[in-house]
N, CA, C and O atoms as CSV, one atom per row, in Angstrom:
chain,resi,resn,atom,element,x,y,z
A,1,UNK,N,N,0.808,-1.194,0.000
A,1,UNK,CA,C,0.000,0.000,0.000
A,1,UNK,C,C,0.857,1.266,0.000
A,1,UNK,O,O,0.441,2.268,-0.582
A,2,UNK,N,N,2.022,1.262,0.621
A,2,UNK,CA,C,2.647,2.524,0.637
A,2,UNK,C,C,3.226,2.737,-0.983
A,2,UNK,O,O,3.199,3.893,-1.406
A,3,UNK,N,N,3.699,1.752,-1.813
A,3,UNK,CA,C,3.610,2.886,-3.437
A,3,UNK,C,C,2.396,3.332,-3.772
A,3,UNK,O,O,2.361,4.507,-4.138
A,4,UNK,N,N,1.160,2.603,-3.752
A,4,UNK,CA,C,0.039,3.573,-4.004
A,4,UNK,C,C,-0.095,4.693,-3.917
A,4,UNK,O,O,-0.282,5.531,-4.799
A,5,UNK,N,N,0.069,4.889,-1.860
A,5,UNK,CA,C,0.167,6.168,-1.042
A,5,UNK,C,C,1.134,6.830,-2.164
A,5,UNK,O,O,0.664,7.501,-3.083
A,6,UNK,N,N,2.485,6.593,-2.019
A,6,UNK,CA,C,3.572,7.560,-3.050
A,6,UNK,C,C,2.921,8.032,-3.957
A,6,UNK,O,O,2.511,9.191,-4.004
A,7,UNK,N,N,2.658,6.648,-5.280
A,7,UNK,CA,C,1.955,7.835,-6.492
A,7,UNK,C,C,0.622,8.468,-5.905
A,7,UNK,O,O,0.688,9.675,-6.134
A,8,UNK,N,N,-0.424,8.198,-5.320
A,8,UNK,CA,C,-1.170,8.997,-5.080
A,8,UNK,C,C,-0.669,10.958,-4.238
A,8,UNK,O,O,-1.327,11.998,-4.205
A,9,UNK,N,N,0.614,10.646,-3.762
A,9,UNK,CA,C,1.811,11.986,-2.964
A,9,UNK,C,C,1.974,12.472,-4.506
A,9,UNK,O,O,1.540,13.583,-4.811
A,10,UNK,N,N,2.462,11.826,-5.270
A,10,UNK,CA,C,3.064,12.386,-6.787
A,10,UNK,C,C,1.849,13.011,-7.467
A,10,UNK,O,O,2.112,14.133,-7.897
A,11,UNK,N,N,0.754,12.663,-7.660
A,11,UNK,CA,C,-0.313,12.989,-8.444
A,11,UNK,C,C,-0.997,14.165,-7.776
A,11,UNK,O,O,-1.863,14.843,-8.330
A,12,UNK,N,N,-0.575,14.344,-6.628
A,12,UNK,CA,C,-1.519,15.438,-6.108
A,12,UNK,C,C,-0.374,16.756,-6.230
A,12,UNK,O,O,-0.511,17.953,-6.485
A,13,UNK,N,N,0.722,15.952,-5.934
A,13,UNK,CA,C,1.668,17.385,-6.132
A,13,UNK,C,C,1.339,17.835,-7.874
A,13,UNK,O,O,0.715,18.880,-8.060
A,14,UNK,N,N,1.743,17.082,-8.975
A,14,UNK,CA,C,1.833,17.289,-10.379
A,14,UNK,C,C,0.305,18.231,-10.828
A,14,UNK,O,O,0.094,19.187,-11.575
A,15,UNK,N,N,-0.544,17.383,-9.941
A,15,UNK,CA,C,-1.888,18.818,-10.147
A,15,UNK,C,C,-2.044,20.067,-9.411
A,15,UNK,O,O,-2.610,21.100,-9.768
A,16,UNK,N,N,-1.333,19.742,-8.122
A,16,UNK,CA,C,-1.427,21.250,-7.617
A,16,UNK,C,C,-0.019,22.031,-8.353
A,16,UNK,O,O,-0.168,23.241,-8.523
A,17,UNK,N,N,1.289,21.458,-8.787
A,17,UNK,CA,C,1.822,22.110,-9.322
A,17,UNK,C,C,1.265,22.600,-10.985
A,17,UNK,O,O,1.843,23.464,-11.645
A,18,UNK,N,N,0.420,22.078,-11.307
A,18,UNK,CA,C,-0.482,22.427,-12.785
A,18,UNK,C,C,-0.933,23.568,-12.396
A,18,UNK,O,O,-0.333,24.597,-12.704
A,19,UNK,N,N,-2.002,23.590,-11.694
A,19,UNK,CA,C,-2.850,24.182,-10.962
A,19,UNK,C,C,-1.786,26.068,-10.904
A,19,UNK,O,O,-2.068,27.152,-11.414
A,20,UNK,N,N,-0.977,25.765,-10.320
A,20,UNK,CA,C,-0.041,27.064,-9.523
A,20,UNK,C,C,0.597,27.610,-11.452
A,20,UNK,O,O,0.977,28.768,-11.629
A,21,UNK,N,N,0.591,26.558,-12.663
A,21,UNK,CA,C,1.203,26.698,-13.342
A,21,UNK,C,C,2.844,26.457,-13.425
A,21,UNK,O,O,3.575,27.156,-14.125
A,22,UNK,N,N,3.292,25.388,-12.622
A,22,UNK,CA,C,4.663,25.226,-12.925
A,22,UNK,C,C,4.840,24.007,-13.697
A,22,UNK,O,O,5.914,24.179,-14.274
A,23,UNK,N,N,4.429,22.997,-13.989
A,23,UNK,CA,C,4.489,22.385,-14.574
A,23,UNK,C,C,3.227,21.987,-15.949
A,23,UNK,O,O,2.155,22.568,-16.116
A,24,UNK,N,N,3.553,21.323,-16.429
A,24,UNK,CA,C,2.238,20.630,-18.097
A,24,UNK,C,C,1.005,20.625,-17.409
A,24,UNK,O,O,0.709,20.727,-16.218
A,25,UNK,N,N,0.272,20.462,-18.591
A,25,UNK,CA,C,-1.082,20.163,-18.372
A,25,UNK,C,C,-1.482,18.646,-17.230
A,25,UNK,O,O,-0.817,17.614,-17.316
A,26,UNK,N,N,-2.400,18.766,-16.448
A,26,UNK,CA,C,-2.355,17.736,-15.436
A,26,UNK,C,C,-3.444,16.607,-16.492
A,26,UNK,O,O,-4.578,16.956,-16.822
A,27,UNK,N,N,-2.917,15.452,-16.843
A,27,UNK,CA,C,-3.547,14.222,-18.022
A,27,UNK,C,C,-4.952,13.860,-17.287
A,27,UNK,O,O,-5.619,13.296,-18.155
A,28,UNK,N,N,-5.621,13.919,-16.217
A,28,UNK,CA,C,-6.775,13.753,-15.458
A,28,UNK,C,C,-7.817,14.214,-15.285
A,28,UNK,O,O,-7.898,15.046,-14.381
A,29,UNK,N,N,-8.865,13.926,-15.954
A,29,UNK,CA,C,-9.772,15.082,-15.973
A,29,UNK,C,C,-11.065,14.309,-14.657
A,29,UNK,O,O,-10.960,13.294,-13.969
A,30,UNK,N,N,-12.309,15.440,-14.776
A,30,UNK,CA,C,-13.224,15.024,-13.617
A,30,UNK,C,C,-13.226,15.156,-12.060
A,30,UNK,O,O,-12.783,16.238,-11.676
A,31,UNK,N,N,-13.614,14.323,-11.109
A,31,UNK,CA,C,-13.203,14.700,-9.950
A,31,UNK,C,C,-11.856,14.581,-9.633
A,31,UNK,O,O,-11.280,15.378,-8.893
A,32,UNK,N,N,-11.089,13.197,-10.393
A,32,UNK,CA,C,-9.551,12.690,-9.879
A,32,UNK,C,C,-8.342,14.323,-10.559
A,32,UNK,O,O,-7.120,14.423,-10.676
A,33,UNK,N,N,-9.403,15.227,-10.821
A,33,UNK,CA,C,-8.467,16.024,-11.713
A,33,UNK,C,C,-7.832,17.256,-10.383
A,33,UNK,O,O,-6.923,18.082,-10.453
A,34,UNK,N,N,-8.542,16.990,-9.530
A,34,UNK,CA,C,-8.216,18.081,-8.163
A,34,UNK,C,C,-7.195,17.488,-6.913
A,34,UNK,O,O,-7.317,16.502,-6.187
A,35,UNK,N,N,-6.336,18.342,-6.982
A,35,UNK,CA,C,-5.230,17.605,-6.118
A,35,UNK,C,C,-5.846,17.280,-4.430
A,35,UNK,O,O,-5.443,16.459,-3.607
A,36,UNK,N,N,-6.715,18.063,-4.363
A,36,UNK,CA,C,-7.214,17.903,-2.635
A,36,UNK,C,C,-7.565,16.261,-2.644
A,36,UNK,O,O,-7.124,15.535,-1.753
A,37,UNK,N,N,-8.237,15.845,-3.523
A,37,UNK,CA,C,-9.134,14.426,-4.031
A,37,UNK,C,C,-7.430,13.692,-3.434
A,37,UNK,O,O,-7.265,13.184,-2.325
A,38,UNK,N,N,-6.350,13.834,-4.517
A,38,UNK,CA,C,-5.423,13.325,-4.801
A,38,UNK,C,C,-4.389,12.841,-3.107
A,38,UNK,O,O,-3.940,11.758,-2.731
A,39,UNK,N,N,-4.363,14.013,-2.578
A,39,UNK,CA,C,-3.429,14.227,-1.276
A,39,UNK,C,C,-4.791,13.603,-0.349
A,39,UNK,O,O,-4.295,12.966,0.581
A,40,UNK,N,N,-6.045,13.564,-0.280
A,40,UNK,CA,C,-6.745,13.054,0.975
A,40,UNK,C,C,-6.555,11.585,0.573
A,40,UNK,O,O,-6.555,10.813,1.532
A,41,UNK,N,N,-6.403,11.070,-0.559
A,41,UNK,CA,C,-6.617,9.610,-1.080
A,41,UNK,C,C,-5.142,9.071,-0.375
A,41,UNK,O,O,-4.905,8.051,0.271
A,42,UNK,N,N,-4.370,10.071,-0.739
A,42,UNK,CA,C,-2.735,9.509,-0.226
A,42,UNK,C,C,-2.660,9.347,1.686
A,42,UNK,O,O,-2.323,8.262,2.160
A,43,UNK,N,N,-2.905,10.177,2.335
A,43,UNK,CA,C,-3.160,10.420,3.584
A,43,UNK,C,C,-4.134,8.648,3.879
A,43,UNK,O,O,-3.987,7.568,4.451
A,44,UNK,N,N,-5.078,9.381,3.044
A,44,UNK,CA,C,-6.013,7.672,3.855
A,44,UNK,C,C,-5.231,6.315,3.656
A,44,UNK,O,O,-5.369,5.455,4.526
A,45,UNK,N,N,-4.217,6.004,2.296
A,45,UNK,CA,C,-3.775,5.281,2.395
A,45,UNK,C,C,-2.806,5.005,3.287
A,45,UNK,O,O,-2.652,3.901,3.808
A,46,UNK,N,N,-1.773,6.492,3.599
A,46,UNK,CA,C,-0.765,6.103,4.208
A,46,UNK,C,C,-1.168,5.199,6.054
A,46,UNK,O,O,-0.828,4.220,6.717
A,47,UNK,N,N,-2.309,6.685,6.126
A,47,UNK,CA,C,-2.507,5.392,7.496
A,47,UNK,C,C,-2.996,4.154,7.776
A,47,UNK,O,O,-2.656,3.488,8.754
A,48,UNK,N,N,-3.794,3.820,6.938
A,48,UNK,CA,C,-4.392,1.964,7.099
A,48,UNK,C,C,-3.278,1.572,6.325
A,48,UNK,O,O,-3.738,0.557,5.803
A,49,UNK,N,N,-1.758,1.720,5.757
A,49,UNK,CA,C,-0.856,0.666,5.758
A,49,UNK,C,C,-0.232,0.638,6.714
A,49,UNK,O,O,0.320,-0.388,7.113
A,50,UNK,N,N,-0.156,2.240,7.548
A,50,UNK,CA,C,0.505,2.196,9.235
A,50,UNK,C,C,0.042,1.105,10.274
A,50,UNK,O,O,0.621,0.345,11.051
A,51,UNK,N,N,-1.750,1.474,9.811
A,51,UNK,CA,C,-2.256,0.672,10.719
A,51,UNK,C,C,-2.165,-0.895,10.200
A,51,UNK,O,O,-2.025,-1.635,11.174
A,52,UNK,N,N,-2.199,-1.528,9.100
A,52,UNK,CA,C,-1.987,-2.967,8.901
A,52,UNK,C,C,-0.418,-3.820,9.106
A,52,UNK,O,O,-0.042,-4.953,9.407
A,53,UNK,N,N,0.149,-2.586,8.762
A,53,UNK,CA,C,1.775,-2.649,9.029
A,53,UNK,C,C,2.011,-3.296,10.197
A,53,UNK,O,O,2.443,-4.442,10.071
A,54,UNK,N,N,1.769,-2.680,11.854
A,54,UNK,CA,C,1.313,-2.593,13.057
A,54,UNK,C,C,0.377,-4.084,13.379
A,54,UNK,O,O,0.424,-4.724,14.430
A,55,UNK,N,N,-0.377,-4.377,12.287
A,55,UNK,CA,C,-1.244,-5.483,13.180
A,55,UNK,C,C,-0.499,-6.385,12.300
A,55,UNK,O,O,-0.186,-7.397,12.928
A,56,UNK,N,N,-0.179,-6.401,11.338
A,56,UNK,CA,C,0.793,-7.631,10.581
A,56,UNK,C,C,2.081,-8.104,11.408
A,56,UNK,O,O,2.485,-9.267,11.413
A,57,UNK,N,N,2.548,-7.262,11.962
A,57,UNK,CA,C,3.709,-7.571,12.815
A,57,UNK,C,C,3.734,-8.255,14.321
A,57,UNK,O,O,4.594,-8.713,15.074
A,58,UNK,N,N,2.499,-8.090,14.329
A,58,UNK,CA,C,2.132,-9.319,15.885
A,58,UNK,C,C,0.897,-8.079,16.846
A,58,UNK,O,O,0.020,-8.257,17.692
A,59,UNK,N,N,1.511,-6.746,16.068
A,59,UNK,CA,C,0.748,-5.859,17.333
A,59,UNK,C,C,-0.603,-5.652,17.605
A,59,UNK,O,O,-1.174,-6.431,16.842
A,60,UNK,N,N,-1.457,-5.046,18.260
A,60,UNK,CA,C,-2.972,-5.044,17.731
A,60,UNK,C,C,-2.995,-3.891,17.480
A,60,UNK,O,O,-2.298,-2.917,17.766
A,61,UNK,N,N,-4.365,-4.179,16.587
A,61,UNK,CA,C,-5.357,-3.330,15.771
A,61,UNK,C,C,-5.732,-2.079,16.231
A,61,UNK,O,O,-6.948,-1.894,16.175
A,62,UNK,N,N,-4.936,-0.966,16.761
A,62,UNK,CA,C,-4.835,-0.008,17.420
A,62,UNK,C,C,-5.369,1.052,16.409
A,62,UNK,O,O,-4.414,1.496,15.772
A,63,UNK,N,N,-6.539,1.611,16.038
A,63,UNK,CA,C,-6.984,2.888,14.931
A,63,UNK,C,C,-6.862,4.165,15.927
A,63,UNK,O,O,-7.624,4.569,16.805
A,64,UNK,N,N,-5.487,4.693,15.409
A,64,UNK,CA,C,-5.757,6.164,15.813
A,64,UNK,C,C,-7.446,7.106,16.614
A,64,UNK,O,O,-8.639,7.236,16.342
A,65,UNK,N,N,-6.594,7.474,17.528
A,65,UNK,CA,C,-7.688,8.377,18.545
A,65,UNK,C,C,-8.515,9.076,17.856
A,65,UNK,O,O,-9.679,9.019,18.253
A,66,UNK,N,N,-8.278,9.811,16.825
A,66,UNK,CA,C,-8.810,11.022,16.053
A,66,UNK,C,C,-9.844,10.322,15.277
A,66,UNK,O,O,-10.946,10.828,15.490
A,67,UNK,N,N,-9.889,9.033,14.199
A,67,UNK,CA,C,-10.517,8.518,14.016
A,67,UNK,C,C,-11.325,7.009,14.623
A,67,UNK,O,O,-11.999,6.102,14.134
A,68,UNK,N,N,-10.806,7.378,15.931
A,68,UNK,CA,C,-12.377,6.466,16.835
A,68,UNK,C,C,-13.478,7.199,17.010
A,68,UNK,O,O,-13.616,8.301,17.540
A,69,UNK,N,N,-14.421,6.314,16.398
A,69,UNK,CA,C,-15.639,7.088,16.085
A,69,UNK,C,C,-16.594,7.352,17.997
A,69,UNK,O,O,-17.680,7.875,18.250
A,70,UNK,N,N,-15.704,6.807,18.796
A,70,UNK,CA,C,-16.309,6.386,20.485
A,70,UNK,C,C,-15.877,8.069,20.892
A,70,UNK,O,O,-16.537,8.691,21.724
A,71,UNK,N,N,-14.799,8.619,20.247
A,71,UNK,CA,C,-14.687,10.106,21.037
A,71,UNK,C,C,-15.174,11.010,20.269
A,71,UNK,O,O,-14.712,12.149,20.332
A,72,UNK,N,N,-16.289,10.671,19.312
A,72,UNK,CA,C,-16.247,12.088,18.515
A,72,UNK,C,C,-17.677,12.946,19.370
A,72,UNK,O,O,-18.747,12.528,19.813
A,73,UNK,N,N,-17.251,13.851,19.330
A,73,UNK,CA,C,-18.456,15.148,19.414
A,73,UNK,C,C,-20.122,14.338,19.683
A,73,UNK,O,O,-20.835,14.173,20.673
A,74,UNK,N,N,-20.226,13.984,18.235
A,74,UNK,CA,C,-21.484,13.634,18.005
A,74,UNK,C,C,-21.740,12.212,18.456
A,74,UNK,O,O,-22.521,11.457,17.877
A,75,UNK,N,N,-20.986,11.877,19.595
A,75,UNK,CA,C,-21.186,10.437,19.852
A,75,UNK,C,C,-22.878,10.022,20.346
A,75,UNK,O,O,-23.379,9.085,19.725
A,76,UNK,N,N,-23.547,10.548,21.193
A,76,UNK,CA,C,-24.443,10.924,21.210
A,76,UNK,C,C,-25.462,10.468,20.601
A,76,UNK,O,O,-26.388,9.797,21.058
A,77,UNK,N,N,-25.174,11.071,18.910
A,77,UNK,CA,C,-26.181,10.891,18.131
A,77,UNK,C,C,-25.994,9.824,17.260
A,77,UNK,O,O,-26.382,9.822,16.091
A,78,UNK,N,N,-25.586,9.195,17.644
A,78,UNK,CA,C,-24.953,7.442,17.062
A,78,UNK,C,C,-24.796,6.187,17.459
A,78,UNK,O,O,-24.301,5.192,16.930
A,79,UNK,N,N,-25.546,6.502,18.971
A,79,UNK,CA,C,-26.331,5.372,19.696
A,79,UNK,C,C,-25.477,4.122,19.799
A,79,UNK,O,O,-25.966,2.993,19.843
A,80,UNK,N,N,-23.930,4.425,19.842
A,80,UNK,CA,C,-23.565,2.970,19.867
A,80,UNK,C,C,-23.727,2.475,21.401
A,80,UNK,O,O,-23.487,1.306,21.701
């Protein structure tokens, strides 16, 4: 999963550098054509290979604080 993460790091830079005008035309058109799309896709990958990385190696299944859905705000309204 982490070359994915990479080219998905590469593709978001090559459109936001389109975007700013430093480099060619970005070859992607539609939603995949916006680097935000590009860099959140890379981010999500990088951490569920952190996190499989981590449980592949003997450790447990530990998902980051920020995305446990048990501390959010709206816990409340989600009745678990």
């Amino acid at each position: 999963m982490v070359p994915a993460a990479l080219m998905a790091y590469v593709l978001g830079a090559w459109s936001l550098a389109s975007e700013m005008g430093m480099s060619g035309e970005f070859g992607i058109r539609g939603l995949f054509s916006h680097w935000q799309v590009w860099i959140g896709v890379a981010v999500a990958l990088h951490v569920t290979s952190s996190i499989l990385t981590r449980y592949g190696r003997g450790g447990s299944l530990n998902v980051p604080r920020v995305l446990n859905p048990r501390i959010l705000p709206f816990k409340r309204f989600l009745k678990m």
